[in-house]
C-alpha positions as CSV (number, residue, x, y, z in Angstrom):
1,X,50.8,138.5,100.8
2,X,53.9,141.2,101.8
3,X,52.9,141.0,105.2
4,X,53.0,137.6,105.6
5,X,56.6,137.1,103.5
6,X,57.8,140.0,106.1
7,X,56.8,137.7,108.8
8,X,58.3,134.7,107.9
9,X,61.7,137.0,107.0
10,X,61.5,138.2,110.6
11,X,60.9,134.9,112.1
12,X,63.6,133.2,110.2
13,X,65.6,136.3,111.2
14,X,64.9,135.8,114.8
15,X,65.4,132.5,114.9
16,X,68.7,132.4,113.2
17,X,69.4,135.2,116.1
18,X,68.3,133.1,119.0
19,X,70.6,130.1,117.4
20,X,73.8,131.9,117.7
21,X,72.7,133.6,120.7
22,X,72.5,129.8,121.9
23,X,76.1,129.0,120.5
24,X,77.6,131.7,121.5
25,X,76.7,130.9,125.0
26,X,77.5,127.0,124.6
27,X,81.4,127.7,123.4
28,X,81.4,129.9,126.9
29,X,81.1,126.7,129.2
30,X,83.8,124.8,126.8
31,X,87.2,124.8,126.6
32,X,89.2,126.4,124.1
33,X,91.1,123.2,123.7
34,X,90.3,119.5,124.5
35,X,92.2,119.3,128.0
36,X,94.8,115.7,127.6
37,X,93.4,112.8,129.3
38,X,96.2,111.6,131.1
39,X,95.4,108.4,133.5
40,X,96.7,106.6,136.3
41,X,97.7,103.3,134.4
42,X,98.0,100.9,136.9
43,X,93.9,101.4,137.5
44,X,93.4,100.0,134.1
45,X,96.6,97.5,134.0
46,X,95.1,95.4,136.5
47,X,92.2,94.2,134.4
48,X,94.7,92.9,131.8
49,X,95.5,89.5,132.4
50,X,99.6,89.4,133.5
51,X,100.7,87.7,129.9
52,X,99.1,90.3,127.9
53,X,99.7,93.1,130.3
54,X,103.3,91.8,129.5
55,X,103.6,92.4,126.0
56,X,101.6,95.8,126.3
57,X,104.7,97.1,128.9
58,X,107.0,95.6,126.4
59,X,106.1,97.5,123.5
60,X,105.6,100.8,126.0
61,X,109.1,100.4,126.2
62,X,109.5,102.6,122.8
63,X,109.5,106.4,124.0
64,X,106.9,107.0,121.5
65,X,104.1,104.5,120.9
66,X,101.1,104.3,118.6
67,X,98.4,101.7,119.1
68,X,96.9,101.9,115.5
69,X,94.9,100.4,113.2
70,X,97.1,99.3,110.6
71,X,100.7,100.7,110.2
72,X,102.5,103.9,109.5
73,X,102.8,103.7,106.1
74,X,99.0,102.2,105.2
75,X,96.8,103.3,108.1
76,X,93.4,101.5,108.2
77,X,91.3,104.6,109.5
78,X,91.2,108.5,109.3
79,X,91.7,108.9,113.1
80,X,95.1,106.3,112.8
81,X,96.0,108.4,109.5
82,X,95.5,111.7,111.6
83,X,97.5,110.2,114.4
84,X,100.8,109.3,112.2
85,X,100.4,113.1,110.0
86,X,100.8,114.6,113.3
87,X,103.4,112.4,114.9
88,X,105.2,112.6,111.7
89,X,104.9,116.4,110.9
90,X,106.4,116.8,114.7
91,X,109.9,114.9,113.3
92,X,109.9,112.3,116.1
93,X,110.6,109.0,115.7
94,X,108.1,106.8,116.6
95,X,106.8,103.4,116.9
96,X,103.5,101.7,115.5
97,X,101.4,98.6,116.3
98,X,98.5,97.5,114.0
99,X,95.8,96.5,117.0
100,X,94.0,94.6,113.9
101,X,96.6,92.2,113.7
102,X,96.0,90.9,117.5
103,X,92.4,91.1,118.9
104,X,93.9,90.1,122.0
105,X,95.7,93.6,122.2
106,X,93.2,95.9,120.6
107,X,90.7,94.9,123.2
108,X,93.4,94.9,126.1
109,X,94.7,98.5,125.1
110,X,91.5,99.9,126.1
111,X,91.6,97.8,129.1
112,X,94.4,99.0,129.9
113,X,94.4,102.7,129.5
114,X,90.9,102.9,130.3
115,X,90.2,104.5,127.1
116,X,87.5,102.7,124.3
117,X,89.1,104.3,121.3
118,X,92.1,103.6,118.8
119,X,94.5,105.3,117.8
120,X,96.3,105.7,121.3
121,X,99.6,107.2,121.8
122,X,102.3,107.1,124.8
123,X,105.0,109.4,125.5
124,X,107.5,107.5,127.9
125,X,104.8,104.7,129.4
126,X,102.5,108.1,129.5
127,X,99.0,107.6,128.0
128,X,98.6,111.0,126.0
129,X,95.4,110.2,124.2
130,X,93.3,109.6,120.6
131,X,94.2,111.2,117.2
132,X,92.0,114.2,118.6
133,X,93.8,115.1,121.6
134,X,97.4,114.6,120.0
135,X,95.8,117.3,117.0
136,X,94.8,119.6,119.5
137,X,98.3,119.0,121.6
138,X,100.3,119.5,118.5
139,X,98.5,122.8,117.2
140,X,98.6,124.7,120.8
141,X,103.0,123.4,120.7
142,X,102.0,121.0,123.7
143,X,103.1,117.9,122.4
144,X,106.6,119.3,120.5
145,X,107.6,120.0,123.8
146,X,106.5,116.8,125.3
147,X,107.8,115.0,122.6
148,X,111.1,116.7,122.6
149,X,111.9,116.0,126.4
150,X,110.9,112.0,125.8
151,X,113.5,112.0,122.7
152,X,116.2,114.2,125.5
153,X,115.6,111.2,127.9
C-alpha cells in the first residue's frame, strides 16, 4: 500500500511540475501587458449609415468619451464600472453615453470602431479600447499621460 501512495505522490508531483513547466513557457510568448488597440476609424465609420455616423462624431467631440452601459454614477456592468473607477481615479473629466438607452448606437459603436465590446473609450476622436485595455493603460502610467495631453489640447 506505501508503494503505491508514493506513486501517486510522485505522479501528482510530476504532474503539477509539468503544469507550471507548461505556464511558465505560455507567459514567455505573451505580453507583459495587453498592447492598445488603436484603429483606423474611417474603415469602420463607413459601415455606419451617415445619420448615425453623425451623432457618433457628434458626441466624439468630448475629448474624453465613454460608450457605456448605463451612466457614470449607476453603471449597468462590471466592465462599464471598471471603465468609470479608472477614468475617474485618473482625475479627468469625462463624458458618458448609456448605449442601452439607443440600440441604434450600441450596435453602431461596434460598427464603427470595429470593436464587438462595450465599454469603449476615446481620447480626442482616438479609439483607445475596453475597460481591459484602459486598466492595463492606466496601471503601466500610459493613459495619465494620454489623458493629460487631450485635457492640454
Amino acid at each position: 500500500a506505501i508503494g503505491v501512495r508514493a506513486a501517486i505522490s510522485h505522479f501528482v508531483t510530476m504532474r503539477s511540475l509539468v503544469l507550471a513547466l507548461c505556464v511558465a513557457i505560455a507567459a514567455a510568448f505573451v505580453p507583459s501587458r495587453v498592447a492598445p488597440r488603436r484603429v483606423a476609424l474611417q474603415m469602420g465609420a463607413d459601415r455606419v449609415p451617415p445619420p448615425v455616423r453623425e451623432r457618433i462624431e457628434g458626441l466624439l467631440e468630448n475629448k474624453v468619451m465613454l460608450f457605456m452601459k448605463g451612466n457614470r454614477e449607476q453603471p449597468n456592468c462590471g466592465f462599464s464600472n471598471t471603465a468609470v473607477k479608472v477614468l475617474q481615479a485618473s482625475g479627468t473629466q469625462f463624458e458618458t453615453f448609456d448605449v442601452l438607452s439607443d440600440p441604434e448606437i450600441r450596435q453602431a459603436i461596434k460598427e464603427y470602431s470595429d470593436w464587438p465590446t462595450i465599454p469603449q473609450l476615446y481620447v480626442n476622436k482616438e479609439f483607445i479600447g475596453g475597460s481591459d485595455i484602459v486598466y492595463e493603460m492606466y496601471k503601466n502610467g500610459e493613459l495619465q499621460e494620454m489623458l493629460e495631453v487631450a485635457n492640454a489640447s
